[in-house]
DOZAGU-878959 format. One record per residue: residue in one letter; x, y, z of N, C-alpha, C in turn. Coordinates in Angstrom, 3 decimals, decimal comma, padded with zeros to 6 digits, m for minus. Example, Ala and Ser with C-alpha at 12.3 -4.5 7.8 and 13.67 -1.06 7.14 Angstrom:
residues 2
  resn       n_u       n_v       n_w      ca_u      ca_v      ca_w       c_u       c_v       c_w
     a   013,190  m005,690   007,800   012,300  m004,500   007,800   013,200  m003,300   007,800
     s   012,850  m002,250   007,080   013,670  m001,060   007,140   012,900   000,030   007,870
END
This chain:
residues 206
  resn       n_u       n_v       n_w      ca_u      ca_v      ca_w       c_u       c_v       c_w
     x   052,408  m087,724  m058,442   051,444  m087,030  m057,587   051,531  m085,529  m057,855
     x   050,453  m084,850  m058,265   050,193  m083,572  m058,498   050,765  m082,262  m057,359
     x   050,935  m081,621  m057,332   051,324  m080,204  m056,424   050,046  m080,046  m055,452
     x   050,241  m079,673  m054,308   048,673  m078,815  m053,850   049,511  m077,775  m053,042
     x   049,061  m077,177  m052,519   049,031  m076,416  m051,342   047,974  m076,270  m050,262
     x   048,465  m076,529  m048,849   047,085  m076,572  m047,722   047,881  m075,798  m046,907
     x   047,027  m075,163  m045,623   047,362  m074,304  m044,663   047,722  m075,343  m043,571
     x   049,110  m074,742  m043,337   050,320  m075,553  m042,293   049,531  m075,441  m041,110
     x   048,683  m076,364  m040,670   047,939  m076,786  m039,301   048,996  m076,513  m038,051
     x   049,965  m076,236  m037,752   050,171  m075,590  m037,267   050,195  m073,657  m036,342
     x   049,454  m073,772  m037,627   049,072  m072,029  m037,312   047,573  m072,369  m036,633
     x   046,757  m073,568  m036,654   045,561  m073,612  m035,922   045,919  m074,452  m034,418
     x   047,455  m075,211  m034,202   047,813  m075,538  m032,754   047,669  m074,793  m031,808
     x   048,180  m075,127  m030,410   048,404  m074,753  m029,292   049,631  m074,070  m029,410
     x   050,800  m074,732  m029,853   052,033  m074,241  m030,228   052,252  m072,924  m031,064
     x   050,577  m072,441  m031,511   051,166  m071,421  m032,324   050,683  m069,944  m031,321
     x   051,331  m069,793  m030,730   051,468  m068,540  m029,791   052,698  m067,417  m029,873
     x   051,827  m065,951  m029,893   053,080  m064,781  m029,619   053,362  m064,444  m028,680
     x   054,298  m063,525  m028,446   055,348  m063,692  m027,325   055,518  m062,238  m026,934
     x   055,498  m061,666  m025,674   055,574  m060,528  m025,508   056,899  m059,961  m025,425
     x   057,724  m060,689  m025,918   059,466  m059,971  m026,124   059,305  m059,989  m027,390
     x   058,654  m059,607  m028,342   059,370  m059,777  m029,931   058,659  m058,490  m030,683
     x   059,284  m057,258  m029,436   058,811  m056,079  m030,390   059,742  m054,874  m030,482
     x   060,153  m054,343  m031,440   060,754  m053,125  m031,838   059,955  m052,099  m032,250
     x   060,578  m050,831  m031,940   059,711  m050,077  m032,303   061,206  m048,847  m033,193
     x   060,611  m048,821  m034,181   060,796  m047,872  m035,560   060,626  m046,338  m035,365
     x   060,880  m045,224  m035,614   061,366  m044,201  m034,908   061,409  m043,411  m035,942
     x   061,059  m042,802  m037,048   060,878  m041,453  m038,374   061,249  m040,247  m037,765
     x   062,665  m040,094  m037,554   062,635  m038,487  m036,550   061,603  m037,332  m037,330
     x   061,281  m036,576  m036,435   060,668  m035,761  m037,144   061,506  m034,647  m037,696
     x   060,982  m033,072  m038,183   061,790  m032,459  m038,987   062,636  m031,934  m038,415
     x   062,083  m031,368  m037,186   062,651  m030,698  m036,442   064,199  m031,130  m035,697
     x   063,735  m032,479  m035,963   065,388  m033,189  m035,271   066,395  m033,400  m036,999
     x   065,805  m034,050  m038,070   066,726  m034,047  m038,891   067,250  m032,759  m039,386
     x   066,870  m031,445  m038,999   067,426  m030,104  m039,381   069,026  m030,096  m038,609
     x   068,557  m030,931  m037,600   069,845  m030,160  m036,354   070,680  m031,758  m036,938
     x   070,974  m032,682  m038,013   071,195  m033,455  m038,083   072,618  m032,709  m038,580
     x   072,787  m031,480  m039,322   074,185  m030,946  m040,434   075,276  m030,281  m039,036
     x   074,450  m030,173  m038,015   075,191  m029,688  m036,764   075,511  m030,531  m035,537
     x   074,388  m031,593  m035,644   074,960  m032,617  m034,266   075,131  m033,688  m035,293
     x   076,470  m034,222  m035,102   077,171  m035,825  m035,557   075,999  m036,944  m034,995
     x   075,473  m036,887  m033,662   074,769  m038,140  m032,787   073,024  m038,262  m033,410
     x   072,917  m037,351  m034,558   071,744  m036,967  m035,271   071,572  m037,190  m036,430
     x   070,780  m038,364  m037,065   070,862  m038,705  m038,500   069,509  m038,515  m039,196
     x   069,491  m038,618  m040,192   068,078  m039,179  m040,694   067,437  m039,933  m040,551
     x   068,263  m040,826  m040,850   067,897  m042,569  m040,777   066,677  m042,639  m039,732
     x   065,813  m043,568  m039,600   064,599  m043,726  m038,605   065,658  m044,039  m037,285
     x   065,250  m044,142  m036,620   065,585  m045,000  m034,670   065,166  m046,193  m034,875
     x   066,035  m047,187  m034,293   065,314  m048,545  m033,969   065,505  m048,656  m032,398
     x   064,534  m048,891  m031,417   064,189  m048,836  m030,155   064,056  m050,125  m029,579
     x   064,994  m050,821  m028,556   064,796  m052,121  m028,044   063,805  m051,521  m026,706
     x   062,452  m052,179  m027,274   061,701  m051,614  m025,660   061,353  m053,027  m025,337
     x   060,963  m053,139  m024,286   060,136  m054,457  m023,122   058,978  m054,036  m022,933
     x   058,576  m053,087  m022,726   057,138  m052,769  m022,666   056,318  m051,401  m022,759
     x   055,120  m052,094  m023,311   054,055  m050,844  m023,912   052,582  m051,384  m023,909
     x   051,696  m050,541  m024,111   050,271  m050,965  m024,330   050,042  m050,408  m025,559
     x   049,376  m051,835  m026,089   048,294  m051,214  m027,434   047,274  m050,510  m026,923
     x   046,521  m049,544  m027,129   045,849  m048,672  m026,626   044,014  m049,536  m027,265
     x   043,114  m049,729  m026,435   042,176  m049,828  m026,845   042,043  m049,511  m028,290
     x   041,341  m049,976  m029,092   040,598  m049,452  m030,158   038,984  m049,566  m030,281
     x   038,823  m047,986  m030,360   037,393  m048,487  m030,197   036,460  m047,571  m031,176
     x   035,170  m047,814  m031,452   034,457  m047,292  m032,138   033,009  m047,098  m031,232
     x   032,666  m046,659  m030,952   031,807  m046,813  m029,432   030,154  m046,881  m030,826
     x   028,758  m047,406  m029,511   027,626  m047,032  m030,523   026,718  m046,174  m029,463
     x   025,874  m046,092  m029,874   024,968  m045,291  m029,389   023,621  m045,693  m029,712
     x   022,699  m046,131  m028,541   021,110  m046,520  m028,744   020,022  m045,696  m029,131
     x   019,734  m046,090  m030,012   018,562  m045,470  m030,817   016,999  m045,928  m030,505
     x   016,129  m045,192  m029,790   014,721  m046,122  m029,353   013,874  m045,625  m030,855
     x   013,543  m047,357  m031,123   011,897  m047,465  m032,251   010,956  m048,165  m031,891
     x   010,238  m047,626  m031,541   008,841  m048,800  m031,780   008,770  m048,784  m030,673
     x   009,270  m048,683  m029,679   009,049  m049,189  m028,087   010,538  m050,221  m027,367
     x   011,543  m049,896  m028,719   012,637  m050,508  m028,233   014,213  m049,952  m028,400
     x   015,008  m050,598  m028,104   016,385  m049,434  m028,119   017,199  m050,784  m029,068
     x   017,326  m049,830  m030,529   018,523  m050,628  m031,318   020,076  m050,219  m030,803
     x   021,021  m050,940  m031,008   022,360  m049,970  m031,063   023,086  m049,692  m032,202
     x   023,472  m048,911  m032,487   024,019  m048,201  m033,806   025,361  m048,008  m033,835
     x   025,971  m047,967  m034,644   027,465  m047,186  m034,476   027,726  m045,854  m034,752
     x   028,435  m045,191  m033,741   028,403  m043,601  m033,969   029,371  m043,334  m035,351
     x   030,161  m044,258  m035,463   031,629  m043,954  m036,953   032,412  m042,769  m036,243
     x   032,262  m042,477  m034,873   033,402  m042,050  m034,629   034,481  m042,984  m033,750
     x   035,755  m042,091  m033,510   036,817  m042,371  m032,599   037,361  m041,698  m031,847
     x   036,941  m042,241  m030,336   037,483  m041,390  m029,278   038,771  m040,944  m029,312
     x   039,496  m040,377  m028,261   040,846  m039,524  m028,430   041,698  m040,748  m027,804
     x   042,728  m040,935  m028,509   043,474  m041,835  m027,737   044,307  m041,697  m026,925
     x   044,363  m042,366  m025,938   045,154  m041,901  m024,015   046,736  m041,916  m024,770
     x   047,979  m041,127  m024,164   049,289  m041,244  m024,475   049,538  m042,383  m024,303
     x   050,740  m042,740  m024,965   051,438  m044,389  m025,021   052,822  m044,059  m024,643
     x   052,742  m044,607  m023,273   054,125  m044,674  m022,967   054,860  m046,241  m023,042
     x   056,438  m046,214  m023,118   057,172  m047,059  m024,042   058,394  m047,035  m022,607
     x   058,476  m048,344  m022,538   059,554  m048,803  m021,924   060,850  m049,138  m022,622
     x   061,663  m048,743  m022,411   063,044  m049,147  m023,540   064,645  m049,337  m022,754
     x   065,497  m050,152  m023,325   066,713  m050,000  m023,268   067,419  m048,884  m023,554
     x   068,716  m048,237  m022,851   069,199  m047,377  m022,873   070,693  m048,066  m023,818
     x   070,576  m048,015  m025,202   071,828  m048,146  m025,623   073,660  m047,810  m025,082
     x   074,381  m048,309  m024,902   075,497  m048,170  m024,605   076,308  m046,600  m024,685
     x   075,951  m046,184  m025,736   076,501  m045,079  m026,036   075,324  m043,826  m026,032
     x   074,184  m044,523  m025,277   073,664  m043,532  m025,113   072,822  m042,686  m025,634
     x   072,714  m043,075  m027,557   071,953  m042,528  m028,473   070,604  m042,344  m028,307
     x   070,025  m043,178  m028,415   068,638  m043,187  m028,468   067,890  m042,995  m027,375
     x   068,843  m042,463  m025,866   068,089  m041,497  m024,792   068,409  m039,729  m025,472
     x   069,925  m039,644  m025,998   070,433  m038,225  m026,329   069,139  m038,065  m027,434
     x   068,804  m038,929  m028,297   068,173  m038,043  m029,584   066,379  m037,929  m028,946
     x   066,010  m038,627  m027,900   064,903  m038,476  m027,455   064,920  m037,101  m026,795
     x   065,908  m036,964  m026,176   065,975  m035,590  m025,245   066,156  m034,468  m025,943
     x   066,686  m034,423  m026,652   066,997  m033,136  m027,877   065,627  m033,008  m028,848
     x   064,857  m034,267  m029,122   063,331  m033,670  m029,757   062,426  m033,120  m028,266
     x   062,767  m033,643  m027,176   061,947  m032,572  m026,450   062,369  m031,571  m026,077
     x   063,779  m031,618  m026,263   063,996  m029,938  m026,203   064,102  m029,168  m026,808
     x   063,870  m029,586  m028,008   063,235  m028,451  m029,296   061,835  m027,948  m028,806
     x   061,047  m028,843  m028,284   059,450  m027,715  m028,026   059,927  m027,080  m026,447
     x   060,728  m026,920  m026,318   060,964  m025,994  m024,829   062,925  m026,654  m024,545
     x   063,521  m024,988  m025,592   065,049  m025,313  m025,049   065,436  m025,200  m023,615
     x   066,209  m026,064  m022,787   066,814  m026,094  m021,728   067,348  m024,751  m021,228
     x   068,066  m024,308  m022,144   068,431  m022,728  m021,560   068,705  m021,832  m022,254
     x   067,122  m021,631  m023,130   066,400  m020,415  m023,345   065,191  m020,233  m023,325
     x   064,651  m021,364  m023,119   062,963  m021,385  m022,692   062,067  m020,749  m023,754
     x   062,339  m021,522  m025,183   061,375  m021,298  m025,950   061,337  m022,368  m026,738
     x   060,753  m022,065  m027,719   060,641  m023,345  m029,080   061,789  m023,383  m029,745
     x   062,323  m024,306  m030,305   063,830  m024,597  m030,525   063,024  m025,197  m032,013
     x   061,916  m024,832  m032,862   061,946  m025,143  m033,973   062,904  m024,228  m035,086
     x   062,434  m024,402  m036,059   062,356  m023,556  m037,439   062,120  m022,230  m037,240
     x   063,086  m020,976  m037,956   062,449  m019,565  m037,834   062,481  m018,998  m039,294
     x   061,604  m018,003  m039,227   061,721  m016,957  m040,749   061,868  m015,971  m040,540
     x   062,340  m015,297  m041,871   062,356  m013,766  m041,311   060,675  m012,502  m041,706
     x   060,734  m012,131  m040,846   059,514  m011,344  m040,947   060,107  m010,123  m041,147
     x   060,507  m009,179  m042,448   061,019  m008,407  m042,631   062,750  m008,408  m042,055
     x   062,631  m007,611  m040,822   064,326  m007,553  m040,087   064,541  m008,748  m039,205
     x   062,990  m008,970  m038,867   062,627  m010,044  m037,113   062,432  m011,175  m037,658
     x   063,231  m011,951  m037,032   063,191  m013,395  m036,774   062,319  m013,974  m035,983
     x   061,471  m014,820  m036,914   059,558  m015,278  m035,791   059,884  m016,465  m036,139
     x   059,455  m017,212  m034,612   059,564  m018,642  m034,605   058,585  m019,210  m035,241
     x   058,372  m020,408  m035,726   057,394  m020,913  m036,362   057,321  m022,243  m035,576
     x   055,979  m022,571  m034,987   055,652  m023,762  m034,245   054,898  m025,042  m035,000
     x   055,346  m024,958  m036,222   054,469  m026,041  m037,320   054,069  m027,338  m036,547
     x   053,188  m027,650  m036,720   052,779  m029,192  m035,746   053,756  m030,300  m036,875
     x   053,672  m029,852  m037,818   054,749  m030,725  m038,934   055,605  m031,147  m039,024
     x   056,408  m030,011  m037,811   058,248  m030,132  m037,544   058,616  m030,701  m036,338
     x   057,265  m031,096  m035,124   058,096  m031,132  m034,391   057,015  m033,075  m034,521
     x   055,829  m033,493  m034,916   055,422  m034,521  m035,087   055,932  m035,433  m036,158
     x   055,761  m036,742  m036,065   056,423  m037,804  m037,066   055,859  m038,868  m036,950
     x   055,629  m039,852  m037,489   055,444  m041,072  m037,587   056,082  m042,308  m037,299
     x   055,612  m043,547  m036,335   056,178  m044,474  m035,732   055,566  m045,965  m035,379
     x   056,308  m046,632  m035,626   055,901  m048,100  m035,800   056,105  m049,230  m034,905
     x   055,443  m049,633  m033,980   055,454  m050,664  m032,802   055,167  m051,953  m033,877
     x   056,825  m053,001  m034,185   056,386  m054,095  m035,018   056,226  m055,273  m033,954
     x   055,414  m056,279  m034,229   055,395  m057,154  m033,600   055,886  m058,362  m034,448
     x   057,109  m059,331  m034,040   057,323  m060,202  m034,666   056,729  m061,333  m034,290
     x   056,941  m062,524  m035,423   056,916  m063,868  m034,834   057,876  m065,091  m034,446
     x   057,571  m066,054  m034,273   058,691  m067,060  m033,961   059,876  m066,971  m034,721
     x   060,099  m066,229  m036,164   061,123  m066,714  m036,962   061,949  m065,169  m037,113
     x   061,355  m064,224  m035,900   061,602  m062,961  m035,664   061,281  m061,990  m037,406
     x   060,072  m062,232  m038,511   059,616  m061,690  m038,778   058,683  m060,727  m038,375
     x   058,307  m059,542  m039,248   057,331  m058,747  m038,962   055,997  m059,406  m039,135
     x   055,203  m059,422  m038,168   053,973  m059,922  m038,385   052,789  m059,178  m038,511
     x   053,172  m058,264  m037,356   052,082  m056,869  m037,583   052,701  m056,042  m037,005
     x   052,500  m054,605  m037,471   052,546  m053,125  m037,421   051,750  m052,726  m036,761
     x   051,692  m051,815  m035,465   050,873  m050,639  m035,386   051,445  m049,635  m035,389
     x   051,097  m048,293  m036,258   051,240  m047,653  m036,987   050,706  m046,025  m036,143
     x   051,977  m044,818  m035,476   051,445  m044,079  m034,884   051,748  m043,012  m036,028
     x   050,396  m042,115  m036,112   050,442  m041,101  m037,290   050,402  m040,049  m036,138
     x   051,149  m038,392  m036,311   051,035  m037,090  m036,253   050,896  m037,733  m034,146
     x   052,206  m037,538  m034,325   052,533  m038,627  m032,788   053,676  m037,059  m032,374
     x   054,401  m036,992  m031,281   055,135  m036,073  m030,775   055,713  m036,505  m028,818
     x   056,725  m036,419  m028,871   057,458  m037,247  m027,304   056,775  m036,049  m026,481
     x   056,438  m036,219  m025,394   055,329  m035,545  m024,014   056,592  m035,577  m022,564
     x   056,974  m036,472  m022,894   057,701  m037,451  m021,676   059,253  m038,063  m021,887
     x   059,832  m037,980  m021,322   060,981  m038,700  m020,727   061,293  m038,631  m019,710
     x   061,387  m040,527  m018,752   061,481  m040,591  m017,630   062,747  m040,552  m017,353
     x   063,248  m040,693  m016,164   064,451  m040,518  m015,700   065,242  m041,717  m015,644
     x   066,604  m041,642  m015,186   067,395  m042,691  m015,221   067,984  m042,659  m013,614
     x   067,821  m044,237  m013,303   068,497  m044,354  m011,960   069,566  m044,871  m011,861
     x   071,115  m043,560  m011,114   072,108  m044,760  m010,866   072,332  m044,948  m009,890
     x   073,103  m046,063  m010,515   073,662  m047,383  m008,687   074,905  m047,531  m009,189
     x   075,920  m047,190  m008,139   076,966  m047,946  m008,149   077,120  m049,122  m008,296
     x   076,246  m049,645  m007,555   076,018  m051,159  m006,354   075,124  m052,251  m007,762
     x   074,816  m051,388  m008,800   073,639  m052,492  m009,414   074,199  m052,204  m010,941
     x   074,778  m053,478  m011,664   075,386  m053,646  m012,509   074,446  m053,970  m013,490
     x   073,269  m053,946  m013,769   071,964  m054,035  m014,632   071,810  m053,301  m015,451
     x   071,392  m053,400  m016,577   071,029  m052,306  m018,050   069,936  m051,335  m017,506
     x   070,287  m049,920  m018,176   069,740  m049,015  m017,690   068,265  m049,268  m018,415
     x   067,104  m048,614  m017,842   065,790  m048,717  m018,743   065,493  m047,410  m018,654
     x   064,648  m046,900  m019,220   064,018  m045,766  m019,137   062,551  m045,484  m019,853
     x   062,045  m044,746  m019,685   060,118  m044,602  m020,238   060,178  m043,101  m021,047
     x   059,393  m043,696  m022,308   058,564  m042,021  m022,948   057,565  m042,224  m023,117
     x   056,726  m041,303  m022,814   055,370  m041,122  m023,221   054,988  m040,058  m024,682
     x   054,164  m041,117  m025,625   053,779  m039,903  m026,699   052,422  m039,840  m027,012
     x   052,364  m039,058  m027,733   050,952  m038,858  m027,888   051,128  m038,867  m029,658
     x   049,819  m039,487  m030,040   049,404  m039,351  m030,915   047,732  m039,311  m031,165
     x   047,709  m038,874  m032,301   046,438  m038,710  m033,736   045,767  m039,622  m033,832
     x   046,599  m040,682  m033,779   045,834  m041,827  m034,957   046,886  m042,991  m035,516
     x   046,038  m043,858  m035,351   046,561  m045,607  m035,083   046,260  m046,508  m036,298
     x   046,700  m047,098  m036,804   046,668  m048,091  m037,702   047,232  m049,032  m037,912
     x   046,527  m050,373  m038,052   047,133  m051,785  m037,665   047,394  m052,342  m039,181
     x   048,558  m052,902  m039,715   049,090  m053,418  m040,777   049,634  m054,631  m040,813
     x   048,875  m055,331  m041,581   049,262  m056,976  m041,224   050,067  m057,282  m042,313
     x   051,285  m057,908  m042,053   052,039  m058,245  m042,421   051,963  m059,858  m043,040
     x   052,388  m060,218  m044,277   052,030  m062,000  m044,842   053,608  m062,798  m043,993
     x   053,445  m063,511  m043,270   054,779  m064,314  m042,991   054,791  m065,336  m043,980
     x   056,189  m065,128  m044,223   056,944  m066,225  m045,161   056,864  m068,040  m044,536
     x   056,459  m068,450  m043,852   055,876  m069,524  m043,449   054,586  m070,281  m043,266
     x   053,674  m069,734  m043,722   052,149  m069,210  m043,768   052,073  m070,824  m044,616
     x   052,291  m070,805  m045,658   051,902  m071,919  m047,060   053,455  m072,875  m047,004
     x   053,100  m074,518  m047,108   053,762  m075,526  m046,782   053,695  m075,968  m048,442
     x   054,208  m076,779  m049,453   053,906  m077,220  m050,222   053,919  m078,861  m050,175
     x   053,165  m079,284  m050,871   053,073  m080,976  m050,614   053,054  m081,482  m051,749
     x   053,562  m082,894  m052,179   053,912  m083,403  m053,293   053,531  m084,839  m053,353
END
């Protein structure tokens, strides 16, 4: 009997459903944090990996706009894209604390704690030292993956020229022995969805 290949009918079941626990989110510090990486030890290059529970995909939309001919109204597409609302991110507070410390230190590069300015990059302007507020140094790029059953990547959404707005607070309890959570809100540019091929997709039959 010859080889074929057919699509594992399973991906057209009932059984084939995603799951709203199977997402990480990916973390590209921006420049401004890997500079301070040769001076703080708790500061690397390396991206962040973020255990969050919850977030919203943000609408995507392309809106149209009616055009009257003849005595009637077509609808058209404008080819633009509205501004997209901030995305705030629910997350685990790691044990040691990292990945609240390195969130808090990129927002306190756009406004230091105690000196109340921009905590980017400076040059010298002749004798004077001028801060430089590059949107370059303090924005980065970040990835909400969504897995599937076999905890592959299935799809990407993809935040371009993004920057932290927000960090919520942390509540303690003596009395409540529960993992800490905490919220950021960011803003970004611009969104892009990347589909990923799962390695289970094609069954072979013989």
């Amino acid at each position: 009997m010859s080889d074929a290949t057919c699509t594992n009918p399973q991906l057209q079941s009932p059984l084939n459903r995603s799951s709203k626990d199977k997402f990480i989110m990916i973390l590209d510090l921006p420049y401004v944090l890997k500079s301070k990486s040769v001076t703080d030890p708790l500061i690397d290059i390396n991206p962040l990996q973020i255990s969050i529970f919850g977030t919203i995909v943000p609408d995507i939309i392309v809106p149209e706009v009616d055009v009257r001919y003849a005595g009637q109204n077509f609808h058209l597409s404008t080819y633009t894209r509205p501004n997209y609302p901030p995305l705030t991110i629910n997350f685990v507070v790691d044990n040691d604390y990292k990945n609240y410390y390195v969130l808090w230190k990129w927002l306190d590069a756009m406004n230091i704690a105690l000196e109340s300015f921009y905590g980017g990059n400076d040059q010298l302007n002749g004798d004077e030292r001028v801060m430089v507020g590059s949107q370059f140094e303090y924005q980065t790029t970040f990835s909400i993956v969504a897995l599937n059953e076999y905890n592959e990547p299935a799809l990407e959404f993809k935040y371009s020229k993004a920057f932290l707005s927000t960090l919520g607070g942390i509540n303690y309890s003596y009395r409540d022995g529960e993992i800490i959570e905490a919220s950021a809100q960011f803003h970004f540019s611009q969104l892009d969805v990347i589909k990923n091929q799962p390695k289970t997709n094609i069954i072979q039959q013989s």
